[in-house]
C-alpha positions as CSV (number, residue, x, y, z in Angstrom):
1,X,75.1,119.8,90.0
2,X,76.8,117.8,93.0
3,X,80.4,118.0,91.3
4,X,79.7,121.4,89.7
5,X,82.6,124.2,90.7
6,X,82.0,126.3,93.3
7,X,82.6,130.2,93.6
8,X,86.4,130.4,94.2
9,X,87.3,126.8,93.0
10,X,90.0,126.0,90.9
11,X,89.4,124.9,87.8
12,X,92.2,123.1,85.6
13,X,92.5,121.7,82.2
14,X,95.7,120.4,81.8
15,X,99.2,119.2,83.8
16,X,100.9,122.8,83.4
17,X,97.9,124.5,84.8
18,X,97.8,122.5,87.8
19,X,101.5,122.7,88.5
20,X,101.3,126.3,88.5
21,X,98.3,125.8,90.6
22,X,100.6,123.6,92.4
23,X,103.5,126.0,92.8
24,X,101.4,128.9,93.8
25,X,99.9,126.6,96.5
26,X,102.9,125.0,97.8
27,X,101.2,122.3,97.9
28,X,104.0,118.9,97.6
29,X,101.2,116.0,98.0
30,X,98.6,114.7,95.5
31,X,96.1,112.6,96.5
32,X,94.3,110.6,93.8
33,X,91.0,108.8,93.6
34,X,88.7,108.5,90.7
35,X,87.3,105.7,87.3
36,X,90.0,103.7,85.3
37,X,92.9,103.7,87.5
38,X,94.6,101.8,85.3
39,X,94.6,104.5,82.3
40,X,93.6,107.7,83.4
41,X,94.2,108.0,87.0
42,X,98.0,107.3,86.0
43,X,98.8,108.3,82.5
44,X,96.4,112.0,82.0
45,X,99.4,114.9,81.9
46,X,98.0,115.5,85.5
47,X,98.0,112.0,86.6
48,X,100.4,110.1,88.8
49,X,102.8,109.5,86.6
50,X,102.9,112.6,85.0
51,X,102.9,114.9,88.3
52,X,105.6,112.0,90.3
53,X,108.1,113.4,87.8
54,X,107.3,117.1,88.4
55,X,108.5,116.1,92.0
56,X,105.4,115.7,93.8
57,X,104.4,112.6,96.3
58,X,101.9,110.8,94.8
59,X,99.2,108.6,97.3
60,X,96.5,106.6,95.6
61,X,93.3,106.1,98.1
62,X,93.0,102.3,97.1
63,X,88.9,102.1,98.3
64,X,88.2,104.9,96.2
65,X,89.3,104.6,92.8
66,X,89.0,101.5,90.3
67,X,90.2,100.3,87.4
68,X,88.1,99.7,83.6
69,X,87.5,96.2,84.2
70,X,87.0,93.1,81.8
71,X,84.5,90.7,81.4
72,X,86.8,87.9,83.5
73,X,88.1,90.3,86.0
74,X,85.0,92.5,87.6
75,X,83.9,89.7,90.1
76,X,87.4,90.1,92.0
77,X,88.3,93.3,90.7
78,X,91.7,91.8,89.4
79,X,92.8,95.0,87.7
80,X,91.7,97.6,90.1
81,X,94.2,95.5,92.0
82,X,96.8,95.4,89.9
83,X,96.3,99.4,89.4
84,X,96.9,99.6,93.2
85,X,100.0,97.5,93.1
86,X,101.3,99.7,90.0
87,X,101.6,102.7,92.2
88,X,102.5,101.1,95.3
89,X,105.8,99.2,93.4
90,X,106.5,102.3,90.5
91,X,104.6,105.5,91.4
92,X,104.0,106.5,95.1
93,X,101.9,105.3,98.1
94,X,98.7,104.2,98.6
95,X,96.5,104.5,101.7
96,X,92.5,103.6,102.7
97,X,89.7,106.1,103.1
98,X,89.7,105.2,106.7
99,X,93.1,105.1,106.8
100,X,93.3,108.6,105.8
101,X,90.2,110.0,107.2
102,X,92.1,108.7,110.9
103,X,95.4,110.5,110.0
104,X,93.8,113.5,109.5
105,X,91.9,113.7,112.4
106,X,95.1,113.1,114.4
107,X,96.3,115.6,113.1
């Protein structure tokens, strides 16, 4: 019930859906956060890859996202690492929780 859609929430299935979501928004910045950052998060048609080259400006929020780990790399967290450094080197940004939390109350 805690992640159930609210009255007036947008609801999308699919990459086309939320670009026209997107579009009627105006709306030029994604922010991404979520499980298996180093499958879904980027390759989903609405994921970072996917929406970076329908011209939108990708920012990963490292501390709130992580990668399907394996046996030999959950004490370190080796891929949820590598997942960061992905995005950082071929997708878009990445930024803290605190880092962003700060920024937008500058703002």
């Amino acid at each position: 019930p805690e992640v159930d859609p609210l009255d007036g929430d947008e609801v999308v299935a699919d990459g086309d859906q939320l670009q026209r979501l997107l579009c009627h928004k105006k709306i030029l910045h994604l922010f991404y956060a979520g499980f298996a950052a180093n499958i879904c998060v980027p390759f989903k048609d609405y994921g970072m890859r996917a929406m970076k080259a329908r011209g939108y400006e990708i920012i990963l929020i490292r501390d709130c996202t992580t990668a399907i780990e394996l046996a030999d790399t959950i004490e370190n967290l080796e891929l949820t690492q590598n997942a960061v450094r992905d995005t950082e080197f071929n997708v878009g940004y990445t930024v803290s929780s605190s880092e962003l939390i700060a920024a937008c109350e500058k703002r």
